[in-house]
KOLZAMI-192564 format. One record per residue (C-alpha): residue number from 1; x, y, z. Coordinates in pm, 1 decimal. Example, Ala and Ser with C-alpha at 12.3 -4.5 7.8 and 13.67 -1.06 7.14 Angstrom:
2
<roro = 1 px = 1230.0 py = -450.0 pz = 780.0>
<roro = 2 px = 1367.0 py = -106.0 pz = 714.0>
***
This chain:
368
<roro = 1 px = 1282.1 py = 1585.9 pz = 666.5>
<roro = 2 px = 1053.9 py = 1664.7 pz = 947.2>
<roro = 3 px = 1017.9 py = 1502.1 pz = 1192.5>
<roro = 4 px = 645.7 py = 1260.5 pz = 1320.0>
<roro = 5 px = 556.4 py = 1582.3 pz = 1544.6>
<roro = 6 px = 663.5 py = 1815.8 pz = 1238.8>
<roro = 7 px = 398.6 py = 1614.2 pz = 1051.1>
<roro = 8 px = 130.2 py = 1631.9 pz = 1227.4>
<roro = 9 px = 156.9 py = 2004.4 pz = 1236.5>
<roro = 10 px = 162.4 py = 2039.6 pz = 869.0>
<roro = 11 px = -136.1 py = 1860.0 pz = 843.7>
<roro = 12 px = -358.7 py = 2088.5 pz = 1044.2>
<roro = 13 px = -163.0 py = 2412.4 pz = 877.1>
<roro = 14 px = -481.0 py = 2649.6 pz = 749.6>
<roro = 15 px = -510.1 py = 2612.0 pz = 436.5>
<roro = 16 px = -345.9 py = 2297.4 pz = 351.3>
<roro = 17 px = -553.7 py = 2051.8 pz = 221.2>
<roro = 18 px = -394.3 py = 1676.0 pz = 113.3>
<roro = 19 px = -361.9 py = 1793.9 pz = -177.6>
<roro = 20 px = -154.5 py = 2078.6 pz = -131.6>
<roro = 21 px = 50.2 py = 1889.3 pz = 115.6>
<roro = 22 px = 91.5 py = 1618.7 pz = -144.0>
<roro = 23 px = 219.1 py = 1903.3 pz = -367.8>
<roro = 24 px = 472.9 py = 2014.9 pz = -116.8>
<roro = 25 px = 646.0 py = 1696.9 pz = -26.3>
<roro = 26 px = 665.9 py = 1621.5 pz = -439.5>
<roro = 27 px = 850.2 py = 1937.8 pz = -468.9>
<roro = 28 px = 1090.2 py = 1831.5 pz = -162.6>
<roro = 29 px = 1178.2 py = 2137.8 pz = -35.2>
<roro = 30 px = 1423.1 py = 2183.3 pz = 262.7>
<roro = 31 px = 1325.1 py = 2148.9 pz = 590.5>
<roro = 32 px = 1247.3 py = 2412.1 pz = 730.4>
<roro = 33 px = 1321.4 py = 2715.4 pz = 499.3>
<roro = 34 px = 1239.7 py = 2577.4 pz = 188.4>
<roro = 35 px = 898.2 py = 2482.4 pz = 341.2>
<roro = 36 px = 817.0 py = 2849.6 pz = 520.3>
<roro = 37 px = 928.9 py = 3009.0 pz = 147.6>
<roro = 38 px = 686.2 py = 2807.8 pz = -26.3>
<roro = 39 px = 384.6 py = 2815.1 pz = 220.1>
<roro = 40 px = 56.4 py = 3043.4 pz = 207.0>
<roro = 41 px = 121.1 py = 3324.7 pz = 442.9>
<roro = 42 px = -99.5 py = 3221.6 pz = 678.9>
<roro = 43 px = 26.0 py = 2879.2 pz = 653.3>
<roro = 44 px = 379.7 py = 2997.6 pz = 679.0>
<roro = 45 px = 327.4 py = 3197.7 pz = 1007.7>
<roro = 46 px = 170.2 py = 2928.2 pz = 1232.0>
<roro = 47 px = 450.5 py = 2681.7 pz = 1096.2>
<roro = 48 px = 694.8 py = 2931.2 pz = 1196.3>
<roro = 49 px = 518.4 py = 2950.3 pz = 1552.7>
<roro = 50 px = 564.4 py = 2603.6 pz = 1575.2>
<roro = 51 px = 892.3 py = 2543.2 pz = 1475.3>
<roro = 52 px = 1031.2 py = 2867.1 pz = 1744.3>
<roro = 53 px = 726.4 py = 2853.4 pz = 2050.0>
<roro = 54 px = 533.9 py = 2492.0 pz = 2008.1>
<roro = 55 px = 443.7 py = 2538.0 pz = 2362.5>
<roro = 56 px = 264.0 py = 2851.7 pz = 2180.4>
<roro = 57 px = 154.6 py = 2751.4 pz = 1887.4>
<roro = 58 px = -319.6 py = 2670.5 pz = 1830.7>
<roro = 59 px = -178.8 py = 2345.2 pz = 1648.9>
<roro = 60 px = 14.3 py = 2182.8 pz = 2028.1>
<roro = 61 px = -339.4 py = 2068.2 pz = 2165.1>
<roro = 62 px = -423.2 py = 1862.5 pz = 1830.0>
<roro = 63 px = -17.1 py = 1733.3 pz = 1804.5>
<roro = 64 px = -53.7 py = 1597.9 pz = 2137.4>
<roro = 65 px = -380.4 py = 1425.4 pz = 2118.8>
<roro = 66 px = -233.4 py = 1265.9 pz = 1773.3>
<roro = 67 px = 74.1 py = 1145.6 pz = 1996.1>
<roro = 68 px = -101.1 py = 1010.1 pz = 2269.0>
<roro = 69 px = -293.0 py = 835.2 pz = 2044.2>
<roro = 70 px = -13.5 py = 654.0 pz = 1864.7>
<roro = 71 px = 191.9 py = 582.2 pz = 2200.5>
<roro = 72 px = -119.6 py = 402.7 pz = 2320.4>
<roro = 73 px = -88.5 py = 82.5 pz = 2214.5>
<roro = 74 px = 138.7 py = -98.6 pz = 2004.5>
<roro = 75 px = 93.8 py = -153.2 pz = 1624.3>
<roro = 76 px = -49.6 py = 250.3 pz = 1530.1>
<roro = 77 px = 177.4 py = 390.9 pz = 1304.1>
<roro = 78 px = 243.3 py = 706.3 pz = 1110.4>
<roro = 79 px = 375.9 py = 671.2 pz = 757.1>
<roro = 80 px = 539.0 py = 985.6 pz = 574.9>
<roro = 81 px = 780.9 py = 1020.0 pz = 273.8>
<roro = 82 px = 1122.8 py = 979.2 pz = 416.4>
<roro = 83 px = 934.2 py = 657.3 pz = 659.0>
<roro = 84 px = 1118.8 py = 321.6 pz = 633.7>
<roro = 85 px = 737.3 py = 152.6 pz = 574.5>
<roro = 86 px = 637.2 py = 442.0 pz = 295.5>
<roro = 87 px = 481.9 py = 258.1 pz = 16.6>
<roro = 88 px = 750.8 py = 360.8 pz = -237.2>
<roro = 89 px = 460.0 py = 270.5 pz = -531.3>
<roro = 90 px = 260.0 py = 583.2 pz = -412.1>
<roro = 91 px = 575.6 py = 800.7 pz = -541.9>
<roro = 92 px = 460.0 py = 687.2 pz = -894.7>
<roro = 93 px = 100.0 py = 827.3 pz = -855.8>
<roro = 94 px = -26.4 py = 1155.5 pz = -935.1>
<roro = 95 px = -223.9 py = 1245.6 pz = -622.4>
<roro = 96 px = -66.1 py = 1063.9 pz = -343.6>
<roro = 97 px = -142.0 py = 1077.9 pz = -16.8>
<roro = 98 px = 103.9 py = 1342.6 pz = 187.2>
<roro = 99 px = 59.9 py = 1101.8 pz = 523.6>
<roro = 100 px = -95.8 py = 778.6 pz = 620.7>
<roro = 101 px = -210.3 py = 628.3 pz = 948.4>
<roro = 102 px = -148.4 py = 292.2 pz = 956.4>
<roro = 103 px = -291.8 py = 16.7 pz = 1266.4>
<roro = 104 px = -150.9 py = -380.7 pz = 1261.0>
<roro = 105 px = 194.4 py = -524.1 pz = 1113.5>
<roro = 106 px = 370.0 py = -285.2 pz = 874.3>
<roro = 107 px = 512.7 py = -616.9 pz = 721.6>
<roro = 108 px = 209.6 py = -690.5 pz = 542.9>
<roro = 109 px = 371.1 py = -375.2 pz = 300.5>
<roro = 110 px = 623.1 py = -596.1 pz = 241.7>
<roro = 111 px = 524.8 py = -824.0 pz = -39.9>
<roro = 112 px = 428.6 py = -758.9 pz = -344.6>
<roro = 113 px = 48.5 py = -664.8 pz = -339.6>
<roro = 114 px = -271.7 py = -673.4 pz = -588.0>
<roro = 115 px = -552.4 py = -518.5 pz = -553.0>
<roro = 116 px = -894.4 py = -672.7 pz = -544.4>
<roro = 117 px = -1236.3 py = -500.8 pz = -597.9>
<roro = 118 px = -1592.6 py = -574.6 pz = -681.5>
<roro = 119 px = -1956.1 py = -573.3 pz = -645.6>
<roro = 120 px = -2117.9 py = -514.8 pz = -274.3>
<roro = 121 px = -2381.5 py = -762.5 pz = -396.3>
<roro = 122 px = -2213.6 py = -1007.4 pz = -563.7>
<roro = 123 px = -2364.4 py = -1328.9 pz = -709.1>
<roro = 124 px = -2269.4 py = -1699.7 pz = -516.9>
<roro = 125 px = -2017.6 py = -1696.6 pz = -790.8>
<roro = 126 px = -1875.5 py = -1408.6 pz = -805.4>
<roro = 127 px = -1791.8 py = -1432.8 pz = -383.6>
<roro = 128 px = -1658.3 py = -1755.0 pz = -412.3>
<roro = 129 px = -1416.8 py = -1649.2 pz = -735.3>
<roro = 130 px = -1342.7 py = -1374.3 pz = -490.8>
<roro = 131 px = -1230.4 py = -1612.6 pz = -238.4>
<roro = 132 px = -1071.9 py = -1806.7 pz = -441.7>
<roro = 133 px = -810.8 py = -1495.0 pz = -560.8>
<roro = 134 px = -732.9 py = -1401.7 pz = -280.8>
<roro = 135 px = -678.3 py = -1761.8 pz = -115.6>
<roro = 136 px = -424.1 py = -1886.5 pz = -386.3>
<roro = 137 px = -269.9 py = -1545.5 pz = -431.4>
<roro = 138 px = -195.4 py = -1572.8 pz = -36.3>
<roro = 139 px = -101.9 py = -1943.6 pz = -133.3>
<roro = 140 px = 199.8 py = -1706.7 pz = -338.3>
<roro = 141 px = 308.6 py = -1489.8 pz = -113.1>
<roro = 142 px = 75.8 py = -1188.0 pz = -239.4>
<roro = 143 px = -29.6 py = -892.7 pz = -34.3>
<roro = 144 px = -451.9 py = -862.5 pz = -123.0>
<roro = 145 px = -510.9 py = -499.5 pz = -77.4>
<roro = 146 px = -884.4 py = -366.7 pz = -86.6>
<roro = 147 px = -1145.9 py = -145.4 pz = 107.8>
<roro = 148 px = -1297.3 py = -407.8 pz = 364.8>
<roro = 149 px = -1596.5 py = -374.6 pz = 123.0>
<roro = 150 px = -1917.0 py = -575.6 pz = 187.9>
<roro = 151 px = -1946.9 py = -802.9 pz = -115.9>
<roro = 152 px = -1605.4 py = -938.4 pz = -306.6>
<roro = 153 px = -1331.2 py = -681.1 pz = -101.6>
<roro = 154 px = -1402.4 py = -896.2 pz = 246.8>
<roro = 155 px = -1448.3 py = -1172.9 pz = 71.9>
<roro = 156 px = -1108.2 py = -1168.9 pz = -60.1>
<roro = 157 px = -946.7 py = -1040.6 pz = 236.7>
<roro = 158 px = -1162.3 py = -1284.6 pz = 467.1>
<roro = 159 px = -981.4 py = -1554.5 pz = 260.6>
<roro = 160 px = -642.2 py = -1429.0 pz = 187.4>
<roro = 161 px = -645.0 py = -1392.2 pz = 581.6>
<roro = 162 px = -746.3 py = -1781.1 pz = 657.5>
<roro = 163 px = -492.4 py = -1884.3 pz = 417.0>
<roro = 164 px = -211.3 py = -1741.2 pz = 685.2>
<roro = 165 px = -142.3 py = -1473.9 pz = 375.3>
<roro = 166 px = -145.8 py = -1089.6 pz = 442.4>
<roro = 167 px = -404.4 py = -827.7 pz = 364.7>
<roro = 168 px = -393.7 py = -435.7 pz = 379.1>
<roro = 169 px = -738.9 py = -301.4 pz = 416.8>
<roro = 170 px = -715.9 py = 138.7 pz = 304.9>
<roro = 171 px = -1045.3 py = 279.5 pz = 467.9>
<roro = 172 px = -1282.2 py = 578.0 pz = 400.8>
<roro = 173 px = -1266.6 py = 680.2 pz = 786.9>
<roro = 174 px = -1008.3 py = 688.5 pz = 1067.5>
<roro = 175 px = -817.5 py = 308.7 pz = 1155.9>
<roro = 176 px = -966.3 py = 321.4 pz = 1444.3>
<roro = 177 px = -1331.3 py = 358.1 pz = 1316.6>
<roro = 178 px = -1485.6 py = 17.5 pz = 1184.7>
<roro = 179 px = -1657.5 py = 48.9 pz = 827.5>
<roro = 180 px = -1889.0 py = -99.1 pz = 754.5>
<roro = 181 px = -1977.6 py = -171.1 pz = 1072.9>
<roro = 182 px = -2095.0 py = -584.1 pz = 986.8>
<roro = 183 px = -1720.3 py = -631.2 pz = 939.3>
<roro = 184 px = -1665.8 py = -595.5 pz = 1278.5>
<roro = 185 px = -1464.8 py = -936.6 pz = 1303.4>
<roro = 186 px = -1295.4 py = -919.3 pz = 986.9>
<roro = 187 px = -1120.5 py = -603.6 pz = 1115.9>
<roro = 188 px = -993.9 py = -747.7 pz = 1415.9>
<roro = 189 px = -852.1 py = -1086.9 pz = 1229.1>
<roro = 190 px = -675.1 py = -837.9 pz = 1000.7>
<roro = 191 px = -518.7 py = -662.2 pz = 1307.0>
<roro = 192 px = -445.5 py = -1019.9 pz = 1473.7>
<roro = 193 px = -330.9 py = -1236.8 pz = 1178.5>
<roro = 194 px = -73.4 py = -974.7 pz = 1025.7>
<roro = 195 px = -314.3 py = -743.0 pz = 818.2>
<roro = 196 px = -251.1 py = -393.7 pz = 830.2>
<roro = 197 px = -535.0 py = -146.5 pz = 812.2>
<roro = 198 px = -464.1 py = 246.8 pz = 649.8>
<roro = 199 px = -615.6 py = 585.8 pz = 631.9>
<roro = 200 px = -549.2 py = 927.0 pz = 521.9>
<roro = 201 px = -755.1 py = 1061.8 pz = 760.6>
<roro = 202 px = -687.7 py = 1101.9 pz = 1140.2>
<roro = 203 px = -812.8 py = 849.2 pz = 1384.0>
<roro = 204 px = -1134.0 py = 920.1 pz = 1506.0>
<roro = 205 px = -1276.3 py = 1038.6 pz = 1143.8>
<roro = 206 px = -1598.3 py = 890.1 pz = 1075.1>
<roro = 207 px = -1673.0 py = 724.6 pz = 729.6>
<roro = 208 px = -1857.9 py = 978.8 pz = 469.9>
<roro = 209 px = -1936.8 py = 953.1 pz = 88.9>
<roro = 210 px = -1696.8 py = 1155.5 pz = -72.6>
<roro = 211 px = -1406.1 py = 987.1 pz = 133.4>
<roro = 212 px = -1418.8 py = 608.4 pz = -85.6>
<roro = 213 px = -1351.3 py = 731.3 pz = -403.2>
<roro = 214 px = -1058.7 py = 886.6 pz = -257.3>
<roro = 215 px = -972.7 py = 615.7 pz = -55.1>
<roro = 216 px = -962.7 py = 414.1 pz = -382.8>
<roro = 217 px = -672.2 py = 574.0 pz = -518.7>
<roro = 218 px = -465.5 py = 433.6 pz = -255.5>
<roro = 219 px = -595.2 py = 131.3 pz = -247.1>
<roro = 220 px = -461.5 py = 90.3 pz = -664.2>
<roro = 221 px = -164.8 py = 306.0 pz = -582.9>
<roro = 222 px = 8.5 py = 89.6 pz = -339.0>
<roro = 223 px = -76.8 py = -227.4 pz = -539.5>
<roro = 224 px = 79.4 py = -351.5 pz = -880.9>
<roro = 225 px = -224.7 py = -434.3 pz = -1028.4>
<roro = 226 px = -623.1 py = -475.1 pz = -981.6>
<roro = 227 px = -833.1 py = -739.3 pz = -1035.4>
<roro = 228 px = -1204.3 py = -668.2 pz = -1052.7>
<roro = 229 px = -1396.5 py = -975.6 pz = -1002.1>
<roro = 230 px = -1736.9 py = -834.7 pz = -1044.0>
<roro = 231 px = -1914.7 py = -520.2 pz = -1115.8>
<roro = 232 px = -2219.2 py = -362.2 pz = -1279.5>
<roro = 233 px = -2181.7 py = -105.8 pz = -1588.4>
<roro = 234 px = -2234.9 py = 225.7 pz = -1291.5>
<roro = 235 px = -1998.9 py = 60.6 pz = -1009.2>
<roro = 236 px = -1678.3 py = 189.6 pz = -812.7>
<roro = 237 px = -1495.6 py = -89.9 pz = -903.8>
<roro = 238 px = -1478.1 py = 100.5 pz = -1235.2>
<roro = 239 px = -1349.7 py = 380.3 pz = -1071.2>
<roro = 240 px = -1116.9 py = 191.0 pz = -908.7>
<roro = 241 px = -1017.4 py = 52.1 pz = -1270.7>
<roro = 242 px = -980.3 py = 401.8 pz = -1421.7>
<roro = 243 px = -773.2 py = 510.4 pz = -1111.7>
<roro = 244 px = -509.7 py = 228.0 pz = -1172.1>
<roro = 245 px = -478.8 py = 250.2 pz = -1578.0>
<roro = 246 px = -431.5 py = 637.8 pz = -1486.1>
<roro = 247 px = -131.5 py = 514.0 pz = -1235.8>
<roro = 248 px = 15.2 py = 269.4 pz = -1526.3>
<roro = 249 px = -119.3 py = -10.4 pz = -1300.8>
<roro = 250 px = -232.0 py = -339.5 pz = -1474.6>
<roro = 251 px = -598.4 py = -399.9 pz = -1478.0>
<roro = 252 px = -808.4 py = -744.8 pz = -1480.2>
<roro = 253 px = -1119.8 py = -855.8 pz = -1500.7>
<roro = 254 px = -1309.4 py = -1192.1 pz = -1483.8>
<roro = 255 px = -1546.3 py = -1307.9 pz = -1758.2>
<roro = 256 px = -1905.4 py = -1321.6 pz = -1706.2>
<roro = 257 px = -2213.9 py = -1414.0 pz = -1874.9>
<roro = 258 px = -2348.6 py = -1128.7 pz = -2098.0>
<roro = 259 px = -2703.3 py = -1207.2 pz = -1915.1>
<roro = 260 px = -2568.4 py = -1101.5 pz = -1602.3>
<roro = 261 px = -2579.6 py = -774.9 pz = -1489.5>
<roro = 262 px = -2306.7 py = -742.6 pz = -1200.0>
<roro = 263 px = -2059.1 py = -922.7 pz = -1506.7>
<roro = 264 px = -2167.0 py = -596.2 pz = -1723.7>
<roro = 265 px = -1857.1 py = -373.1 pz = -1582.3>
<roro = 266 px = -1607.2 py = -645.5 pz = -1610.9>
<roro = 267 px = -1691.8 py = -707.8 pz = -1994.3>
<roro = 268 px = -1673.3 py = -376.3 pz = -2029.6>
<roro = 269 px = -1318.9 py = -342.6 pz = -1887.4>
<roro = 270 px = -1218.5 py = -642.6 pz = -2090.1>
<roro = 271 px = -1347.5 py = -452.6 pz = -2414.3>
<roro = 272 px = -1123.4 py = -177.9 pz = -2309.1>
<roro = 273 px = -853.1 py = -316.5 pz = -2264.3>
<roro = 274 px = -800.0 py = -465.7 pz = -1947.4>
<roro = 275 px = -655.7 py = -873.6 pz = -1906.2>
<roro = 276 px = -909.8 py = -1146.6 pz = -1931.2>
<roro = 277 px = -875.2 py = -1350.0 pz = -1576.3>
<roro = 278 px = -907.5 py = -1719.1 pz = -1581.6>
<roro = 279 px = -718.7 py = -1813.7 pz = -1271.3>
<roro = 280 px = -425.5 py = -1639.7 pz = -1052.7>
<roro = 281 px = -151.7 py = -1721.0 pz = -1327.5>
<roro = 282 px = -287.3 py = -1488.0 pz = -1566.3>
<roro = 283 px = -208.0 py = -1198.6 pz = -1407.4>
<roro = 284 px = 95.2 py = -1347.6 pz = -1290.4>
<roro = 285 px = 182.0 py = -1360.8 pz = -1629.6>
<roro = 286 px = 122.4 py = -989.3 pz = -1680.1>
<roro = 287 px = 344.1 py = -934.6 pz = -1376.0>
<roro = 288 px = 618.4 py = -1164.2 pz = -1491.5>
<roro = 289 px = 917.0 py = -985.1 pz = -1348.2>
<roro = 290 px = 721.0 py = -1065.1 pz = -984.7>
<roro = 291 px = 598.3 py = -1419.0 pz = -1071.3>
<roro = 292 px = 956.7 py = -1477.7 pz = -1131.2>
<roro = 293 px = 1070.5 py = -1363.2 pz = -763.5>
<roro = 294 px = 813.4 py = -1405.0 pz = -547.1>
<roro = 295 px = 817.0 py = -1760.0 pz = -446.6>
<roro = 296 px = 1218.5 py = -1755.8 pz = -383.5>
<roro = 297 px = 1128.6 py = -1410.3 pz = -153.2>
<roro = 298 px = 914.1 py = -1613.9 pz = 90.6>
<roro = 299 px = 1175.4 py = -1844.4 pz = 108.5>
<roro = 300 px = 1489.4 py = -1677.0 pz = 138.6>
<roro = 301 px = 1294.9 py = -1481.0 pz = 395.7>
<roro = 302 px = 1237.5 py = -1761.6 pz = 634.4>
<roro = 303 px = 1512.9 py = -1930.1 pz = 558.3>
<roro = 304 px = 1790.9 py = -1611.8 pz = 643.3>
<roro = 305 px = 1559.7 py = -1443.6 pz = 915.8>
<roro = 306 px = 1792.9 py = -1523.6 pz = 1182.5>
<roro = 307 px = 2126.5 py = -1382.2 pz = 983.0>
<roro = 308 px = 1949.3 py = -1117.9 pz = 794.0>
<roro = 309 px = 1694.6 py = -986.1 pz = 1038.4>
<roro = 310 px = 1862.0 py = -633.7 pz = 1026.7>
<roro = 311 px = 1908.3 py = -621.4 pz = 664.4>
<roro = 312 px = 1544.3 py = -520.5 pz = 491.1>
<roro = 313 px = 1750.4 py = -539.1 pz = 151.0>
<roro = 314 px = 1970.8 py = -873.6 pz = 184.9>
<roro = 315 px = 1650.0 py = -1107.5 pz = 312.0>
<roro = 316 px = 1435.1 py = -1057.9 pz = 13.4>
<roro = 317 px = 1753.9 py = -1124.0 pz = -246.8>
<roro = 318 px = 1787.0 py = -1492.2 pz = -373.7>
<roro = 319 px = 1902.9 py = -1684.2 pz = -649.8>
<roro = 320 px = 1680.5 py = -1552.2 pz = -912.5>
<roro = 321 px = 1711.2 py = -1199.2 pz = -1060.9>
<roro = 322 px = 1508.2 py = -914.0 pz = -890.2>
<roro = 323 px = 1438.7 py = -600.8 pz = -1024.8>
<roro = 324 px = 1500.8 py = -298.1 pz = -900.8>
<roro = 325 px = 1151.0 py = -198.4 pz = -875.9>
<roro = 326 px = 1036.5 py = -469.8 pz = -708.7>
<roro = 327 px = 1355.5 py = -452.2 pz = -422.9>
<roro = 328 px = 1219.6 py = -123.6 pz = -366.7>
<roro = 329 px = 849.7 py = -192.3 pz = -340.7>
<roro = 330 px = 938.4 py = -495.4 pz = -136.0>
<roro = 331 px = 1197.6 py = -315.1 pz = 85.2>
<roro = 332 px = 995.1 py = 37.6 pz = 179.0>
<roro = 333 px = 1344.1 py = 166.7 pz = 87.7>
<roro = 334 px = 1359.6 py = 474.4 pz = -212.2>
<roro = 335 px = 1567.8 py = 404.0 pz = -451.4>
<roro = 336 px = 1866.5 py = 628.8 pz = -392.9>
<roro = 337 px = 1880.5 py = 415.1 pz = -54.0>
<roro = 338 px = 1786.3 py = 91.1 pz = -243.8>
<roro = 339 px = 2064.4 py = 146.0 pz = -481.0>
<roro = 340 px = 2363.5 py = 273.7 pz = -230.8>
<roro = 341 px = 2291.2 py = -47.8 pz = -7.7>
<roro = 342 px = 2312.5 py = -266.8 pz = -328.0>
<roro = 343 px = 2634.8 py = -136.8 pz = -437.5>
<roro = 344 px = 2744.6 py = -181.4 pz = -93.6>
<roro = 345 px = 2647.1 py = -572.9 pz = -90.9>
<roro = 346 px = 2782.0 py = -587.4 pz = -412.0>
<roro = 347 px = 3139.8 py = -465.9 pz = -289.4>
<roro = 348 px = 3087.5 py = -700.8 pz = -10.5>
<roro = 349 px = 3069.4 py = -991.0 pz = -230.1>
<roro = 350 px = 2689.6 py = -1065.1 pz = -71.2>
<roro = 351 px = 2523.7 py = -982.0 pz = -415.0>
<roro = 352 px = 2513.8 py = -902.1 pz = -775.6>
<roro = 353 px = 2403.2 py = -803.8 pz = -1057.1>
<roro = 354 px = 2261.1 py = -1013.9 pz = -1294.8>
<roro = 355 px = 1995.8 py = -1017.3 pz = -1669.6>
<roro = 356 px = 1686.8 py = -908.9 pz = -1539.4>
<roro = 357 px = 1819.8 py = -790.3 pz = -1175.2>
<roro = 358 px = 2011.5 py = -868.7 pz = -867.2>
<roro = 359 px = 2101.5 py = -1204.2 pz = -715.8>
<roro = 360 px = 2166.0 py = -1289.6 pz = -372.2>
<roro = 361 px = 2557.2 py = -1490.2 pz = -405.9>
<roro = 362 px = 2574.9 py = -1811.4 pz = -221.0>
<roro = 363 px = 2795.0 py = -1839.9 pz = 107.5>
<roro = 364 px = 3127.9 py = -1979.9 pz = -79.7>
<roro = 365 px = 3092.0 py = -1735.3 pz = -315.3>
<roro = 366 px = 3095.2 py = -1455.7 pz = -48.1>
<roro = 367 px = 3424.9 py = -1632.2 pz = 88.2>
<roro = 368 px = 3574.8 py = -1586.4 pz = -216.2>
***
């Protein structure tokens, strides 16, 4: 795979837009030559340069600037396929993302994670039932993922945050750039209470239009679900409903009154299809195979920090079944990896196999 520096050359190659990029890394070519033989020529040529004379090579300035920036400071991050934080969901979408910045605690990937969305200008109601998701699903051990939105996204995030629970805000902009600039302080609690804030774009990028409905994708793709508390019939929480039934993502929606108009785009949703919400158990419900393991994560977690500290796979195993899917979303591990190190716990007597997934064996039963 390349390597960070590799990376950040690729993503200044002429002619290489995310989406091409995105392209290349699904058809995992070999590094180098299988990159170079599928590259434009132009494209081709200054990777080439790079990879023989960096010292050389138009793209060294940029590199550098993108390194100093990430040695800076602690917490600044640069996610990639082949990364031990990658967001393994983001394998399952369409259009993903060939890179990501990332600024704060890369644990906050960790959990399982929903997404929640909704109006800018939401009613009294609709900010407190925002609040109120995002508190209790902290209260579970749930990631809230969102945009750092005026309206329901910080109010969500603002709460999931007091409740000591994690949040991942994906911008529009650089990490480094604050958008919108009145959640000034909700940035920095997510970057001092365990939050982790995302981008495609390189630090330094300023916010523009056509950046958020792009920025929405990721926001559905690294979640399991999204719950859209409340939106009006033309809002982009509907686009970020379309993006996550497109990405086999389960969609929710409160109820509203029919005489209200920001309720309009959740009724719709709920005529199409998506789950009715009542409260956080509903869509637990919908996620059974997670309801089932999340509690017993948290608390195998704290419980075998100390012992398991180097393991990512061992500390989120317990006594009730765990699904593949769910080891590797939780892990940051792929699944050949997720896999191998499960057969290897397995032959170490440390795990099994079991209806519905794998089990973490008691001590005694490892002495055995």
């Amino acid at each position: 795979m390349p390597t960070q520096r590799d990376w950040l050359a690729l993503i200044r190659l002429p002619g290489m837009g995310t989406a091409r990029l995105a392209e290349m890394v699904a058809a995992t070519p070999d590094w180098p030559e299988g990159w170079l033989g599928c590259l434009p020529r132009q494209a081709a040529t200054m990777l080439r340069l790079w990879l023989d004379h960096p010292a050389h090579s138009p793209l060294l300035q940029a590199v550098e600037a993108d390194l100093a920036w990430l040695a800076a400071a602690p917490g600044r991050h640069l996610l990639h396929p082949g990364h031990s934080a990658w967001p393994a969901l983001l394998e399952q979408i369409g259009d993903p993302p060939p890179m990501l910045w990332a600024l704060g605690d890369l644990a906050a990937l960790q959990p399982p994670k929903l997404a929640i969305v909704g109006s800018r200008r939401p009613t009294r109601e609709g900010l407190a039932n925002a609040a109120a998701f995002g508190r209790e699903l902290a209260s579970r051990d749930w990631c809230v993922v969102s945009g750092l939105a005026l309206g329901v996204d910080g109010a969500a995030q603002q709460a999931a945050l007091e409740a000591g629970g994690r949040s991942v805000a994906v911008l529009g902009c650089g990490v480094d750039v604050i958008y919108p600039p009145r959640h000034a302080r909700l940035y920095q609690q997510l970057l001092e209470r365990g939050g982790l804030i995302l981008s495609e774009h390189p630090p330094g990028t300023r916010a523009r239009a056509g950046f958020f409905p792009r920025r929405n994708r990721i926001v559905t793709g690294i979640s399991l679900g999204v719950l859209v508390v409340e939106a009006a019939e033309k809002s982009g929480s509907l686009v970020s409903a379309r993006l996550a039934m497109e990405q086999n993502r389960e969609v929710f929606a409160l109820p509203g009154s029919i005489h209200n108009p920001q309720a309009r785009g959740c009724l719709k949703l709920i005529r199409e299809g998506a789950v009715l919400v009542r409260h956080v158990d509903d869509m637990l419900e919908e996620l059974s195979q997670w309801a089932v393991s999340v509690a017993p994560f948290a608390s195998v977690e704290r419980a075998n920090h100390e012992n398991d500290v180097g393991d990512p796979l061992l500390r989120w195993l317990s006594d009730a079944p765990s699904p593949l899917d769910a080891l590797v979303n939780l892990t940051g591990l792929s699944v050949p990896d997720c896999q191998r190190r499960l057969l290897e716990l397995e032959l170490e007597g440390r795990a099994a196999q079991a209806p519905g997934g794998w089990v973490r064996l008691p001590e005694n039963a490892q002495a055995c």
